[in-house]
C-alpha positions in Angstrom: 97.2 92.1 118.0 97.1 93.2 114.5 95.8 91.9 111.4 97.4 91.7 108.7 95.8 92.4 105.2 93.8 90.2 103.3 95.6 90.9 100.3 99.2 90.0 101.5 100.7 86.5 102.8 103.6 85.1 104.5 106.0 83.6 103.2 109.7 82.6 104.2 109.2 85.5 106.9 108.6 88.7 103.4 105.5 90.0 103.1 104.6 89.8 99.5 101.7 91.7 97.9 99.3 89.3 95.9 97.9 92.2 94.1 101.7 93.5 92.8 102.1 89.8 91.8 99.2 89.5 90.0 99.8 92.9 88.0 102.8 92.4 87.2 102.1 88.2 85.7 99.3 90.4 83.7 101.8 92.4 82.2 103.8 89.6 81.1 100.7 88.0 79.6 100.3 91.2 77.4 103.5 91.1 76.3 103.4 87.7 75.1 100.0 88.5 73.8 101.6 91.5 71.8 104.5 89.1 70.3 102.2 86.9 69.2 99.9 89.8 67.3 103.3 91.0 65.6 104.3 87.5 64.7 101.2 87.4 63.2 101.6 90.8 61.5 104.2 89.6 60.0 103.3 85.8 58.4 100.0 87.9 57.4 102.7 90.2 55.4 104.1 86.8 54.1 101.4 85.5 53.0 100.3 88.4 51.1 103.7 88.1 49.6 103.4 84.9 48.4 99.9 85.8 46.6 101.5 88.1 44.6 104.1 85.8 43.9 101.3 83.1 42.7 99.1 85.4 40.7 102.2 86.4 39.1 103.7 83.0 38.2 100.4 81.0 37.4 96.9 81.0 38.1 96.1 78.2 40.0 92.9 79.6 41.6 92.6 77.1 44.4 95.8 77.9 45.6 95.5 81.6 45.8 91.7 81.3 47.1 93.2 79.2 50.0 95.9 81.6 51.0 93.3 84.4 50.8 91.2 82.5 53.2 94.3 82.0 55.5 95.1 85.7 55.4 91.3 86.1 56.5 91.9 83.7 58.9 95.0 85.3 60.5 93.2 88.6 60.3 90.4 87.5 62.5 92.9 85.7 65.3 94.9 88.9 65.2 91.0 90.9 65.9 90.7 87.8 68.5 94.1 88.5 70.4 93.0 92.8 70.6 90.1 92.4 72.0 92.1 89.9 74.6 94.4 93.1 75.3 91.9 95.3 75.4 89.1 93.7 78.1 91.2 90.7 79.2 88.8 87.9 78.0 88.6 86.1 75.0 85.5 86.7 72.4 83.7 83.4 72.0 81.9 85.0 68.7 85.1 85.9 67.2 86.7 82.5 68.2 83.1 80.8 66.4 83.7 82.9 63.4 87.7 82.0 62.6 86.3 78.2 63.5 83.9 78.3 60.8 86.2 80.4 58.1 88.9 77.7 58.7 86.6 74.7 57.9 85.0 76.5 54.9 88.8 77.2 54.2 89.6 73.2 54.6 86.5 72.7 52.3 87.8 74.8 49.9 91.3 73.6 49.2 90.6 69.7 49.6 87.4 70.9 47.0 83.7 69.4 48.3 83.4 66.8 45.4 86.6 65.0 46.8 85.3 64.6 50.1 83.7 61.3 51.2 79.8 61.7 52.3 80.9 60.8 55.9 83.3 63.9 55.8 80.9 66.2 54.8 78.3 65.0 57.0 80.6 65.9 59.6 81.7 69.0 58.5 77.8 70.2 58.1 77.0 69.1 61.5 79.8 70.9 62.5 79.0 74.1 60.8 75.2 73.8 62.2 76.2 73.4 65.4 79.0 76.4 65.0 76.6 78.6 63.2 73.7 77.9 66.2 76.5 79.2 69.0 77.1 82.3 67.1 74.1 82.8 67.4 73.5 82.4 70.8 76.4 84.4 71.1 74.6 87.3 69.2 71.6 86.9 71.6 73.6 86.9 74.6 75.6 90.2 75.4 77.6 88.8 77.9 79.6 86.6 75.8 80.7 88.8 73.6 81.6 91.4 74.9 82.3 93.5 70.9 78.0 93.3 70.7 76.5 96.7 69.8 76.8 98.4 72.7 79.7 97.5 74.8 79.8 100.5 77.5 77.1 98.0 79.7 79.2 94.6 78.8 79.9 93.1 82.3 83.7 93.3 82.5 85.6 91.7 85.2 86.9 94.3 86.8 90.8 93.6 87.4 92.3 96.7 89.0 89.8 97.0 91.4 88.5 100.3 90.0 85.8 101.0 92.6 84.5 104.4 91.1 84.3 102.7 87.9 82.2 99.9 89.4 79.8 102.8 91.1 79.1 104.5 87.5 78.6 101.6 85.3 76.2 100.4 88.0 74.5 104.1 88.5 74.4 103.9 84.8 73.0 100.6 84.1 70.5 100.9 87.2 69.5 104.6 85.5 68.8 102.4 81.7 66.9 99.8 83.9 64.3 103.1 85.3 63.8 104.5 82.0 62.5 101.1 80.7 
């Protein structure tokens, strides 16, 4: 009697191919993934629109100051969502640094003198604790992947590339020998 392959099931008496499945829901995922970046591309090219607009029609310096924080903010989830479309993960550093932009941004607009103590008490025990995972995120390579050297990042490998698997681990074992 003969197996059949791991990577197929039955179901309602078709043989479907989990791997086909699962590359083609991936595909999907990027695409929604690239909507969303141009959907940002384009409220980013709003935005900038209404600065020009603002510093045109009066100076109200908080104002503009928090949309060019927003901007900076939208910049950095756009960064965020390429490097999801490039390796398939999401940075945790990146994610850490748009957190701690939009709370400075918050901080900003609603100005730090009109804040209760209990608010900014919070708010600096956030930013200690946010500032103390980026750096654990600096010191550990494998959670962000967009380090200084990301040819030896462990990627999940999705395809199944085999060869690839074999030179990145000829490679790394070759780095480990020269130490």
């Amino acid at each position: 009697m003969r197996k059949r392959p791991k990577s197929q099931f039955l179901l309602c008496d078709r043989w479907f191919d989990r791997h086909w499945i699962v590359r083609h829901m991936e595909a999907f995922q990027d695409l929604i993934v690239i909507v969303l970046c141009l959907s940002l591309f384009s409220v980013m090219l709003l935005q900038l629109r209404g600065i020009f607009v603002a510093l045109t029609q009066t100076l109200d310096y908080k104002h503009v100051t928090a949309k060019i924080l927003f901007i900076l903010i939208l910049v950095e989830l756009f960064r965020l969502l390429m490097i999801y479309l490039q390796e398939h993960s999401i940075a945790v550093g990146v994610a850490v640094e748009i957190t701690i932009v939009s709370v400075l941004r918050e901080v900003v607009v609603h100005g730090a003198l009109d804040i209760s103590w209990i608010k900014v008490a919070s708010i600096c025990g956030l930013l200690f604790v946010l500032g103390a995972l980026l750096i654990v995120c600096a010191k550990t390579p494998h959670m962000d992947c967009m380090s200084a050297n990301t040819k030896f990042c462990p990627i999940v490998y999705l395809e199944g590339n085999q060869e690839q698997k074999e030179r990145d681990f000829e490679h790394s074992r070759h780095r480990q020998e020269i130490r």
